[in-house]
C-alpha positions as CSV (number, residue, x, y, z in Angstrom):
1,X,-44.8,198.5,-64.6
2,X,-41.7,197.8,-66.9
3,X,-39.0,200.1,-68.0
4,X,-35.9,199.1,-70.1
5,X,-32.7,199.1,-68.9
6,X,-28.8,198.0,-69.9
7,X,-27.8,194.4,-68.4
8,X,-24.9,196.6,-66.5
9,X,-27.9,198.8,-64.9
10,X,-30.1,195.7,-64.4
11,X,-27.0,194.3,-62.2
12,X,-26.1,197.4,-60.8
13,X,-29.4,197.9,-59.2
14,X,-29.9,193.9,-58.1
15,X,-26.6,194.7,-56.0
16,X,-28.0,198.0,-54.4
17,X,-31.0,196.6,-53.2
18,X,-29.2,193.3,-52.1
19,X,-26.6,195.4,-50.4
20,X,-30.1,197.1,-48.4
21,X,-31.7,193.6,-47.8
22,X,-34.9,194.7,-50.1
23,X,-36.1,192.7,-53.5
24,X,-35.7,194.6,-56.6
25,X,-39.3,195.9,-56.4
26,X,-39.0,197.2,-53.0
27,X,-35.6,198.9,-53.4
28,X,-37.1,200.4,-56.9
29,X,-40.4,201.5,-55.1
30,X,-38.8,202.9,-52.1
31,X,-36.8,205.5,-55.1
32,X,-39.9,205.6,-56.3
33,X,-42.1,207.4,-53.6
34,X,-39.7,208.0,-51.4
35,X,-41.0,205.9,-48.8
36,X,-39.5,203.0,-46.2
37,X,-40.5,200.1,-47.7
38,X,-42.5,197.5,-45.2
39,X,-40.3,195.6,-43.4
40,X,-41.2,192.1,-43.5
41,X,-40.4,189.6,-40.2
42,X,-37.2,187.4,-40.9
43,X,-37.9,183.9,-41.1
44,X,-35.4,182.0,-38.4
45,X,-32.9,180.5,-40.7
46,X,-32.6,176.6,-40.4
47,X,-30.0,174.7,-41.2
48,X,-31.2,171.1,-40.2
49,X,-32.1,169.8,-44.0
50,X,-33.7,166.0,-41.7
51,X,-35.4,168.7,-39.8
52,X,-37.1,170.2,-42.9
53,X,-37.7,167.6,-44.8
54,X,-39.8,166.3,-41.9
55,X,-41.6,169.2,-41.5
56,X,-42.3,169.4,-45.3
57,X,-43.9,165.9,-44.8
58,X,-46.4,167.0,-42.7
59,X,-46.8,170.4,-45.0
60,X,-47.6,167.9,-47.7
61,X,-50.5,165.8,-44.8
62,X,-51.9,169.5,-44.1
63,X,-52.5,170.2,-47.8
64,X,-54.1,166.9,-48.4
65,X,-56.8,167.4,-45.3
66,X,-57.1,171.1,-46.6
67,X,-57.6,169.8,-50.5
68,X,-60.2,167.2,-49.3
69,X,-62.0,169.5,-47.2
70,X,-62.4,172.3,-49.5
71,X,-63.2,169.7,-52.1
72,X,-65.9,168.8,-50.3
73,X,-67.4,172.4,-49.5
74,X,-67.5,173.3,-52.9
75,X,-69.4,170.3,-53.9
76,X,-72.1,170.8,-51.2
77,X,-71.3,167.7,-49.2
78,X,-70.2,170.0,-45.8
79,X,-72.8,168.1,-44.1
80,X,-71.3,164.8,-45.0
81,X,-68.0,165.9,-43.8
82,X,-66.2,163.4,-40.7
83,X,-65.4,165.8,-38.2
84,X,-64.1,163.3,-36.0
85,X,-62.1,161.9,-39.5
86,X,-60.6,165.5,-39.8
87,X,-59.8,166.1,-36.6
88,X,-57.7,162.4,-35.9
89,X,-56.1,163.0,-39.1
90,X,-55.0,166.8,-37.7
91,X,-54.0,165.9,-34.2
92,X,-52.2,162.6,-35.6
93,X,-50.2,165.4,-37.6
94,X,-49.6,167.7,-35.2
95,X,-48.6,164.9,-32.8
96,X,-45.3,163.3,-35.3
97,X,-44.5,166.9,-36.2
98,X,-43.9,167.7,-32.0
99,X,-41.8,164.2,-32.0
100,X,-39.8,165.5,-35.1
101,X,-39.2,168.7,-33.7
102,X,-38.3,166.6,-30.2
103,X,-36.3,164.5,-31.8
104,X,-34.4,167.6,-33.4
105,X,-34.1,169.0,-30.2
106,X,-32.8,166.4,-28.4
107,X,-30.0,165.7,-31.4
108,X,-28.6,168.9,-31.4
């Protein structure tokens, strides 16, 4: 859905729906029907950028497995998949991304 309004009204309702802790849509849908928007969780806020970056890494490791894996699926070859492979490569993962968070730990 789109409606047209001024850049002053545009601003005006980015700040109300800040100022409530909703995005645009939600504050807009909540006038809308008159219903609480759904409340989503708040993330724990972290402010360690070596922290993140390392956990990004193994982001980037997960998406690799999980790109090889369905790559394989769709090609039919689920039969000629390593489970043992998959399943070093995810533990291996797991395992630097516990000494990261350790190591985290342990600096702060």
């Amino acid at each position: 859905m789109f409606f047209y309004c001024s850049s002053t009204e545009k601003a005006l309702i980015r700040q109300a729906a800040k100022d409530r802790g909703l995005s645009m849509s939600a504050f807009l849908r909540e006038l809308a029907t008159g219903t609480e928007p759904k409340r989503r969780h708040q993330l724990p806020r972290v402010d360690h950028p070596a922290l993140m970056l390392a956990v990004s890494r193994h982001v980037g490791n997960l998406n690799q497995v999980t790109r090889w894996l369905n790559t394989a699926l769709n090609a039919g070859q689920a039969s000629q998949i390593d489970a043992l492979r998959v399943t070093t490569a995810l533990v291996g993962i797991e395992r630097q991304l516990e000494q990261n968070i350790a190591t985290h730990c342990e600096a702060s």
